[in-house]
C-alpha positions in Angstrom: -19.8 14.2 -34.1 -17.9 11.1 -32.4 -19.1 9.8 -29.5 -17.9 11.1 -26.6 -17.8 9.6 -22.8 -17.2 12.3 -20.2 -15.0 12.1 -17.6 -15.3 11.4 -14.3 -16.4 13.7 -11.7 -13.4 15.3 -9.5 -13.7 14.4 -5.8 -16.1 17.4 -3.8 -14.0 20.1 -2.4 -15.6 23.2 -0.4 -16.9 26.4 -2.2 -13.8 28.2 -0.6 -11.4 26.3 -3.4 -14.0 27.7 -5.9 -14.9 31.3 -4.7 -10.6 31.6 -4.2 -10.0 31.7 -8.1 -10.8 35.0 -9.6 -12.4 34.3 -13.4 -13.4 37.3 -15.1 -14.5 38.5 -18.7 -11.7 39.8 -20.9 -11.8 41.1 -24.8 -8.7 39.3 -26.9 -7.5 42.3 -28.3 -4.1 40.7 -30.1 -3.1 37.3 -30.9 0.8 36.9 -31.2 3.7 34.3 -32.2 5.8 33.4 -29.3 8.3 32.4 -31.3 10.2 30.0 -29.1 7.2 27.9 -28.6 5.6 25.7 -31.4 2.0 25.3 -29.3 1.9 28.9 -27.2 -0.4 32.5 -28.5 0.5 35.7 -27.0 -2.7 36.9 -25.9 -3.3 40.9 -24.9 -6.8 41.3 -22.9 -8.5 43.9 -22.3 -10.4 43.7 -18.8 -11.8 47.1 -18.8 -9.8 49.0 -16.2 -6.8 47.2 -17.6 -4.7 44.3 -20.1 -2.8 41.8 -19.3 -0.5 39.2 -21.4 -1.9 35.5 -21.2 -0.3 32.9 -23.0 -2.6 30.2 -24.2 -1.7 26.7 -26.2 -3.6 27.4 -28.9 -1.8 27.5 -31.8 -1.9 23.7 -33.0 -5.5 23.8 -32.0 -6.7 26.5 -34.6 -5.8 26.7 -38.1 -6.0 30.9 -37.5 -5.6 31.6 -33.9 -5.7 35.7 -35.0 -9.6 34.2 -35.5 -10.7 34.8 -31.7 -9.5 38.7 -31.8 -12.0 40.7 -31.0 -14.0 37.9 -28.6 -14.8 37.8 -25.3 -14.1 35.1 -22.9 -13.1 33.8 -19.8 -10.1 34.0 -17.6 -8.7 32.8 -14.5 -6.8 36.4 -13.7 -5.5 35.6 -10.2 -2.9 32.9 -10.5 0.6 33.6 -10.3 2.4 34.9 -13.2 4.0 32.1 -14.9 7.5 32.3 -17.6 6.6 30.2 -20.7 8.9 30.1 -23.7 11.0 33.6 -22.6 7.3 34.9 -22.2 5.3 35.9 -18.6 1.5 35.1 -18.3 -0.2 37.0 -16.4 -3.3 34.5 -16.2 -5.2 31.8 -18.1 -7.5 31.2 -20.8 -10.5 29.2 -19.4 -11.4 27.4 -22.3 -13.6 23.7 -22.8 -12.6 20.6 -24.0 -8.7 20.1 -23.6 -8.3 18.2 -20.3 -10.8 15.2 -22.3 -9.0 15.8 -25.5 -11.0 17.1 -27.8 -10.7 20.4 -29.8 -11.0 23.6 -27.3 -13.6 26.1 -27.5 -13.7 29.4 -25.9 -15.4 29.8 -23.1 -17.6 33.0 -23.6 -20.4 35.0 -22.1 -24.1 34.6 -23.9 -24.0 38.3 -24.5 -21.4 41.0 -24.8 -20.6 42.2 -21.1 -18.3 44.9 -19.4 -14.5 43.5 -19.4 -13.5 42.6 -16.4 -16.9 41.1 -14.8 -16.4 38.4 -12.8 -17.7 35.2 -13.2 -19.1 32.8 -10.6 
């Protein structure tokens, strides 16, 4: 593995900014082409008592983004719905490893849990 230096820490900010965001558990059901974008995945979740579209930049990151269909992993659920490429997402992938450049992984619970349990 290359070496890697992590970044620095963020400046502190209060546990309000932390408990505001809403980051739950959600099965990736279907992985889709958005096909006016050359980097965005149409993702349908399942959170248990419903789905949701999130689009996620993962298509240059994978060589088969269909691969994490059927996995669990985390979402940020409460942001405002965002248009991308003709597309609305209704949320985020929380995934590891983008922001310092390296390959992303999924973020994902240790075991299988109920969809839509909250993380945090």
């Amino acid at each position: 593995m290359a070496e890697f230096a992590p970044a620095p820490v963020k400046p502190v900010v209060r546990i309000e900014a932390l408990e505001a965001l809403d980051i739950r558990v959600g099965t990736i059901e279907r992985v889709e082409e958005v096909p006016r974008s050359d980097k965005l995945m149409k993702l349908t979740v399942n959170f248990g008592d419903h789905s949701r579209t999130i689009l996620a930049g993962i298509k240059k990151e994978r060589e088969n983004p269909r691969e994490i269909e059927g996995r669990q992993a985390l979402f940020v659920v409460n942001l405002e719905p965002r248009k991308m490429a003709g597309e609305i997402s209704e949320g985020m992938l929380f995934d590891i490893g983008y922001a310092d450049g390296i390959t992303p992984a999924l973020s994902v619970p240790e075991r299988v849990v109920p969809d839509g349990t909250r993380a945090g």
